[in-house]
C-alpha positions as CSV (number, residue, x, y, z in Angstrom):
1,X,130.5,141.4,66.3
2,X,128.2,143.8,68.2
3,X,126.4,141.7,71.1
4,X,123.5,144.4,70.9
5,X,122.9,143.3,67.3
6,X,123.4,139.3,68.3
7,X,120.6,139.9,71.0
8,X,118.7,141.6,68.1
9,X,118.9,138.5,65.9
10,X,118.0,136.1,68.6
11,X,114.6,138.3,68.1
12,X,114.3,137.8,64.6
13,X,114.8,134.0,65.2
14,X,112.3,133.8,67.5
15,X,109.8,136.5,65.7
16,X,110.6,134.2,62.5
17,X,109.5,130.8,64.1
18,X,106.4,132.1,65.3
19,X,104.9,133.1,62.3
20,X,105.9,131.2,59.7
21,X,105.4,127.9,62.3
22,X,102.1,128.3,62.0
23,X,101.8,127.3,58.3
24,X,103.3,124.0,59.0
25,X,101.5,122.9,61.7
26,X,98.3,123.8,61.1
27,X,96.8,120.8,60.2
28,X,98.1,119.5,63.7
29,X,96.6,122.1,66.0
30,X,92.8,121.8,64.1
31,X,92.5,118.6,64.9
32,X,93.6,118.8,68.3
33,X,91.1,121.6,68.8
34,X,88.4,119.9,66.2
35,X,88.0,122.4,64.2
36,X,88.4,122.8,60.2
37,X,91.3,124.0,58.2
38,X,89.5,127.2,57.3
39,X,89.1,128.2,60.6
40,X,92.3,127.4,62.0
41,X,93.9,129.5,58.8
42,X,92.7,132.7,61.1
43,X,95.4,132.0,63.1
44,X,97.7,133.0,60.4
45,X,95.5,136.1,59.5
46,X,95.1,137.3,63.0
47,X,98.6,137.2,63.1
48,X,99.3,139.2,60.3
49,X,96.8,141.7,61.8
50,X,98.4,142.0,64.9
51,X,101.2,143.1,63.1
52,X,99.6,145.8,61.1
53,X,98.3,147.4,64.2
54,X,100.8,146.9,66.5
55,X,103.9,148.4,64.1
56,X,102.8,151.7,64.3
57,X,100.8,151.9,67.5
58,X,104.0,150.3,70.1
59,X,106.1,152.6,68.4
60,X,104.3,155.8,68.7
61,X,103.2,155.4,72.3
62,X,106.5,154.4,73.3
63,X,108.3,156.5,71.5
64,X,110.0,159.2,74.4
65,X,111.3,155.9,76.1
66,X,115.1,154.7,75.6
67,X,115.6,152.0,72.7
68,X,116.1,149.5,75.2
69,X,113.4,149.4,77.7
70,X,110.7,149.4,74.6
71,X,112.4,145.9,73.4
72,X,112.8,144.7,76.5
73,X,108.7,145.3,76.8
74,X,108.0,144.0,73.5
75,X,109.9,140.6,74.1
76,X,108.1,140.4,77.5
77,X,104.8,141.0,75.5
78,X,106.1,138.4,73.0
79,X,107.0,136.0,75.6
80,X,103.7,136.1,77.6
81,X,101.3,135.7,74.8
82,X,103.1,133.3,73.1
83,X,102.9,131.0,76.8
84,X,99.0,132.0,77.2
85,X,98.9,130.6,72.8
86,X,100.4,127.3,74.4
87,X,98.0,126.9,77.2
88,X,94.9,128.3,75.7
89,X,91.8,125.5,76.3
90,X,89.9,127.0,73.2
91,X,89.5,128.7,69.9
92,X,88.7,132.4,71.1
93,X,91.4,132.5,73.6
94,X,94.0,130.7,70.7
95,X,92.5,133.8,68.7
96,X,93.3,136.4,71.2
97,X,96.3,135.3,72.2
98,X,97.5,135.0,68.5
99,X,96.5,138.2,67.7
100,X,98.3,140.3,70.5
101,X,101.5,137.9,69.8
102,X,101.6,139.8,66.7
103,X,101.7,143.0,68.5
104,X,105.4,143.0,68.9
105,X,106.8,141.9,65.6
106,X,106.7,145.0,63.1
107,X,108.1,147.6,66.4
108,X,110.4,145.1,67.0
109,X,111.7,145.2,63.9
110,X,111.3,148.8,63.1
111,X,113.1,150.1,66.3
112,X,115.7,147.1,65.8
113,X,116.5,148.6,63.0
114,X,117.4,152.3,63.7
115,X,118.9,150.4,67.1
116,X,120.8,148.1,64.7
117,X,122.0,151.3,62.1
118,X,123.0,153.1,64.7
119,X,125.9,150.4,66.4
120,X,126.6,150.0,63.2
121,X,130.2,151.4,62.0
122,X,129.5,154.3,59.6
123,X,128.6,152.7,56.3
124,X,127.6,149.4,57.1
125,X,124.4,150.5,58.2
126,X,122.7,147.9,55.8
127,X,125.2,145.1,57.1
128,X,124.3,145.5,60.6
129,X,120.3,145.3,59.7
130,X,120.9,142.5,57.9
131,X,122.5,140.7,61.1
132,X,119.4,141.2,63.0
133,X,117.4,139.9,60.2
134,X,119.6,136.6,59.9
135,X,117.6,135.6,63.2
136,X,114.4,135.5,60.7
137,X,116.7,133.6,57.8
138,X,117.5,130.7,60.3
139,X,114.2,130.5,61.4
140,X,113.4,129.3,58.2
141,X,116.8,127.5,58.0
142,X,116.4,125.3,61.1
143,X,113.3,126.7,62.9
144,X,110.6,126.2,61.3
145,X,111.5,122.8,60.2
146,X,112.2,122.1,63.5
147,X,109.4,123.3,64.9
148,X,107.1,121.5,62.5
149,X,108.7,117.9,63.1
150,X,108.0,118.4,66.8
151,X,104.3,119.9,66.3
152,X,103.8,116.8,63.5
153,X,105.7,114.6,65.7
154,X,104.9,115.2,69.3
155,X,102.3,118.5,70.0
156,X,102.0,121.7,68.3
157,X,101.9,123.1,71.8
158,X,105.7,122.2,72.8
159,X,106.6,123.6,69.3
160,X,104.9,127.0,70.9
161,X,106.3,126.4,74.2
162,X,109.7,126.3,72.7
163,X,108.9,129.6,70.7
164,X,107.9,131.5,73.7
165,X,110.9,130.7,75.5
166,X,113.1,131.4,72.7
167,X,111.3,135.3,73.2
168,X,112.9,134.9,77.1
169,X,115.9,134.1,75.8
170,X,115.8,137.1,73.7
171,X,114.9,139.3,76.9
172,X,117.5,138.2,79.0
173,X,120.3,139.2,75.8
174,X,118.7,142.5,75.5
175,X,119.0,142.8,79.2
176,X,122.5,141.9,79.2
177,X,123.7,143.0,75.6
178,X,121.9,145.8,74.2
179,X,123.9,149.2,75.6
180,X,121.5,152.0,76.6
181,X,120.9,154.7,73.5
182,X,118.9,157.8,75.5
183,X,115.4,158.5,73.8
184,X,115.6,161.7,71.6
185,X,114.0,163.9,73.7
186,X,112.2,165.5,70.0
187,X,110.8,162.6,69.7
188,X,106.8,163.3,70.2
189,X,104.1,161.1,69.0
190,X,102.9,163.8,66.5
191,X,106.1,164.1,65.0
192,X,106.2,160.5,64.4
193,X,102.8,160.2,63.0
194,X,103.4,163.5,60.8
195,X,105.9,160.8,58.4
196,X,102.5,159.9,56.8
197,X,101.9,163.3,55.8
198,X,104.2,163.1,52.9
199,X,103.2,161.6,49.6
200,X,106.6,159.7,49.3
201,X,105.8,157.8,52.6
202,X,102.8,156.3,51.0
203,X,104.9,155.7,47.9
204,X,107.7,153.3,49.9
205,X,104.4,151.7,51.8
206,X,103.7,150.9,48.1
207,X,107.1,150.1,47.1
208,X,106.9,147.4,49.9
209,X,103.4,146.0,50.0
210,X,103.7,145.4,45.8
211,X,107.3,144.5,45.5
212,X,107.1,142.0,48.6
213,X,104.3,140.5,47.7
214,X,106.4,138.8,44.6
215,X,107.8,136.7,47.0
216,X,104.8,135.6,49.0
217,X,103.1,134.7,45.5
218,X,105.3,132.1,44.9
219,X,106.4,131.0,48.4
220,X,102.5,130.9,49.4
221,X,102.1,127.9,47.4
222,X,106.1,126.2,47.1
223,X,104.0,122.9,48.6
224,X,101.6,122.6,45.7
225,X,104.6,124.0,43.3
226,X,106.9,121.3,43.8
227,X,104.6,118.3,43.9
228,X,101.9,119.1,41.6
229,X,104.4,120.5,38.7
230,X,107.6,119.8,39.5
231,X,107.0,116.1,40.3
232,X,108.3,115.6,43.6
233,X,107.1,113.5,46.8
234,X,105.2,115.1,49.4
235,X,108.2,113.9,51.6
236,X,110.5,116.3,49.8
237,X,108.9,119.8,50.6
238,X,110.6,119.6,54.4
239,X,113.8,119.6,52.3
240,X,112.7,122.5,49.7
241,X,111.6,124.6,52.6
242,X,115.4,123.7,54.4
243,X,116.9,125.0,50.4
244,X,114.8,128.1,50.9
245,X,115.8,128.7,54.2
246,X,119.3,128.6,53.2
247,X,119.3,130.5,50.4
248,X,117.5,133.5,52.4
249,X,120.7,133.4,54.8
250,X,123.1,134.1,52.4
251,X,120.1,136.4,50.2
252,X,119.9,138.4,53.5
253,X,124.0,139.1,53.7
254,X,123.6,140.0,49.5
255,X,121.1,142.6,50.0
256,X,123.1,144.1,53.1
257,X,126.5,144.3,51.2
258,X,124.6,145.6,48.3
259,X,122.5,148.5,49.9
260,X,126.1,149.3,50.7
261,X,127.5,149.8,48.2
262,X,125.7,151.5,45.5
263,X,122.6,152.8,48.0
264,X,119.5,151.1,49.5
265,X,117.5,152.9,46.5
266,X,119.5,151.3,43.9
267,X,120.0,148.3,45.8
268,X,116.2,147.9,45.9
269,X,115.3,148.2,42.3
270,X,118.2,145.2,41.5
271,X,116.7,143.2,43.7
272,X,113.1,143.3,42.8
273,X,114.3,142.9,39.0
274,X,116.3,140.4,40.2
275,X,113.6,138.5,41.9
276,X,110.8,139.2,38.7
277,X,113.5,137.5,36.7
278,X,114.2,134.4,39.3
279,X,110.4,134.1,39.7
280,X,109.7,134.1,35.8
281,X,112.9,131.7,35.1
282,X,110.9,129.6,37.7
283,X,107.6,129.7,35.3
284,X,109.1,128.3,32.7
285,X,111.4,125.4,34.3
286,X,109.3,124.7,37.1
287,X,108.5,121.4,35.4
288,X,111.4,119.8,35.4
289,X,112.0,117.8,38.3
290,X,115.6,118.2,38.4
291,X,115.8,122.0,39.0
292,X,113.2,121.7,41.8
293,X,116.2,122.1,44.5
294,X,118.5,124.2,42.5
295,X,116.0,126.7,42.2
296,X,114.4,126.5,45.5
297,X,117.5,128.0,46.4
298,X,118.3,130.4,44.3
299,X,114.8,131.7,44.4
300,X,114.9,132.3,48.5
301,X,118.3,133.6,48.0
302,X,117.5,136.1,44.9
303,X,114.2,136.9,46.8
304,X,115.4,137.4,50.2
305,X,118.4,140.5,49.3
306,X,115.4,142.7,49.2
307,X,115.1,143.2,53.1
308,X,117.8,145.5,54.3
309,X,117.8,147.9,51.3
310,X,114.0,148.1,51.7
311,X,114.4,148.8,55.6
312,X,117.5,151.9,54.7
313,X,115.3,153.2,52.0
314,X,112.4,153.6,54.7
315,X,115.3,155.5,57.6
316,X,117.3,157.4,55.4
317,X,113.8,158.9,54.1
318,X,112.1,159.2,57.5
319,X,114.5,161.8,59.4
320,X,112.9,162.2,62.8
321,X,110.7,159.6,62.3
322,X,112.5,156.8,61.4
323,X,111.3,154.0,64.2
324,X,108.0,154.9,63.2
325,X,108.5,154.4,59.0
326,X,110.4,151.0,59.8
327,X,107.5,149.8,61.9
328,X,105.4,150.9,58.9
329,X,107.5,149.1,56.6
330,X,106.5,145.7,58.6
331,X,103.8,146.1,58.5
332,X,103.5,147.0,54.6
333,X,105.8,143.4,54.4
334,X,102.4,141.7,56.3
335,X,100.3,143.6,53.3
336,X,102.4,142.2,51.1
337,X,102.2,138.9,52.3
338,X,98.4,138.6,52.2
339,X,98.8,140.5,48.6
340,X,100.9,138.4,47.2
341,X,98.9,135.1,48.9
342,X,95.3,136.2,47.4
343,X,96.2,137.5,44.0
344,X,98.5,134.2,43.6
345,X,95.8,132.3,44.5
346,X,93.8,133.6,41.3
347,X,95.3,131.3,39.0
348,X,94.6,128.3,40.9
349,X,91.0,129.4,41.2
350,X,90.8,129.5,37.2
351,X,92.3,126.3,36.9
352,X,95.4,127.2,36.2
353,X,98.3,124.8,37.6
354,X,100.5,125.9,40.2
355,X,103.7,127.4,38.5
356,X,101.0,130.6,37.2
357,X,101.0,132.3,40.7
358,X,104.8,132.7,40.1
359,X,103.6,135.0,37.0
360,X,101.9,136.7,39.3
361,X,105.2,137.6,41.7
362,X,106.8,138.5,38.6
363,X,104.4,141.5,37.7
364,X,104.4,141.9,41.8
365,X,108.2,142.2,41.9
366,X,108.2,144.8,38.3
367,X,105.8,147.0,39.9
368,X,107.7,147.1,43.3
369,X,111.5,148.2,41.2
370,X,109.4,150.7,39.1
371,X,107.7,152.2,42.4
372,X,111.4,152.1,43.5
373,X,112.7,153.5,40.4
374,X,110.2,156.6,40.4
375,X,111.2,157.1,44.3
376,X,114.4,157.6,43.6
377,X,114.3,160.1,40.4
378,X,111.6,161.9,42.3
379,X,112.4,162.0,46.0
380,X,116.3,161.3,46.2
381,X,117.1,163.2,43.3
382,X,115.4,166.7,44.7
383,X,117.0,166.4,48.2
């Protein structure tokens, strides 16, 4: 295997534990700072905004410099922020140094990516993104459990510590791994930001923020899912979030192999099917107590193949521009997320129980394949 694309996946493991982390442990770090949930639950918003702003804006301003030195920068930014989130004595500088930590993820990502494609052997494109995005799957694996013991456990400081070390680590691969691709010297900022010109830019931003947010409708509220409906202790989530995990490892290698095979546009639309058919399976099972593992699996599997085709969709489309329209597409991923989060929280808010918001990721994950579906008749298809 590629070392470039091992160094890359060290960044999606530690990119993975630092957001998702957060949900865990953030009972632990609001009372250590005495503050309430609410407030604390900006962490996870600022976040997710740092992310939206930071995808496109690292990439276009650093966009005449080789491949290398720009992840080399963002895991230094990564690194540093994520120290000054372990040290910081109150709530504004936990806020601003959460918010810049975000920065880094959707350019790291997106130029991982096109890095990732482009070791790749010719058509296993998909394959290779999907190795860089197995860092994320493990983070969920083994991570993020791991990280959560140790913030429940010890301090949610040394769970942060950890993370921002694990972003060093990642430096110190790239340093060593990652071989020097030259910067296209074409490769101007308004060139980049021209990709958003084109009506079928805005349709894959659709594609992803929709589809995607299938997933985070359920996963959002798996905690409540499993105890509330499906009858299990409170003990047991640690071990649905560790089925999860696993099943988005080998979900991850699916969608790779698949995008392929038959093309990431194809690729795409089976997935999100696949995952409104998981998720609505999940509806009406949810209450039996028995299937609460099984499906815990399958689920993160099922809803986890969506990744790499999304990702080959959004380069194969973006010719010239393609760093720039994979940062885009994390940061549509973080739209999705909060998407899927608020409109599966409507439900709960009418009294529903907590299976409904599942019902809400299956009309999430139908609108995302027939968004899909209409990109490829209509933009493919002409080319």
């Amino acid at each position: 295997m590629n070392k470039g694309l091992i160094a890359l996946a060290f960044g999606g493991l530690a990119i993975g534990m630092t957001e998702f982390t957060m949900m865990g442990i953030l009972p632990d770090i609001a009372n250590n700072i005495h503050i309430d949930i609410p407030t604390a639950s900006n962490l996870i918003g600022l976040y997710a905004l740092g992310v939206v702003v930071g995808a496109p804006t690292l990439v276009v301003f650093t966009s005449k410099y080789p491949a290398k030195q720009v992840l080399l920068f963002l895991m230094l930014l990564f690194f540093i922020f994520n120290a000054l989130f372990t040290i910081a004595p109150n709530i504004w500088s936990l806020f601003l140094a959460r918010f810049i930590s975000g920065l880094p993820h959707g350019a790291f990502f997106g130029i991982g990516s096109v890095v990732a494609a482009k070791l790749a052997k010719p058509g296993k494109e998909a394959q290779a993104i999907s190795i860089m995005f197995t860092g994320m799957t493990i983070a969920n694996l083994i991570g993020v459990p791991l990280g959560t013991y140790i913030g429940h456990e010890f301090n949610w400081r040394i769970t942060y510590a950890f993370i921002s070390c694990l972003g060093l680590v990642t430096f110190i691969a790239l340093y060593f791994w990652m071989p020097i691709i030259p910067a296209d010297k074409d490769n101007h900022i308004r060139k980049q930001i021209s990709y958003f010109k084109r009506w079928d830019a805005w349709l894959m931003v659709a594609v992803i923020a929709i589809g995607t947010g299938g997933l985070f409708a359920w996963i959002s509220y798996i905690s409540k899912l499993v105890t509330n409906v499906s009858g299990l202790a409170e003990g047991s989530v640690s071990t649905v979030m560790v089925l999860i995990g696993a099943g988005m490892v080998i979900g991850n290698f699916i969608g790779g192999k698949l995008a392929d095979t038959i093309s990431p546009s194809k690729a795409t639309i089976i997935c999100f099917l696949s995952m409104a058919v998981c998720l609505l399976t999940l509806f009406f099972t949810a209450h039996i107590t028995a299937l609460a593992y099984p499906m815990a699996f399958i689920t993160g599997m099922i809803a986890f193949t969506i990744g790499s085709p999304l990702q080959m969709m959004l380069i194969n489309n973006a010719k010239g521009a393609e760093t720039f329209a994979a940062a885009a597409g994390q940061a549509s991923f973080n739209i999705g997320n909060s998407l899927g989060a608020y409109f599966g929280a409507i439900p709960i808010a009418m009294g529903l129980t907590y299976n409904y918001p599942s019902l809400v990721g299956v009309t999430m994950a139908t609108v995302g394949a027939i968004l899909a579906f209409v990109f490829l008749v209509k933009v493919e298809k002409l080319k």
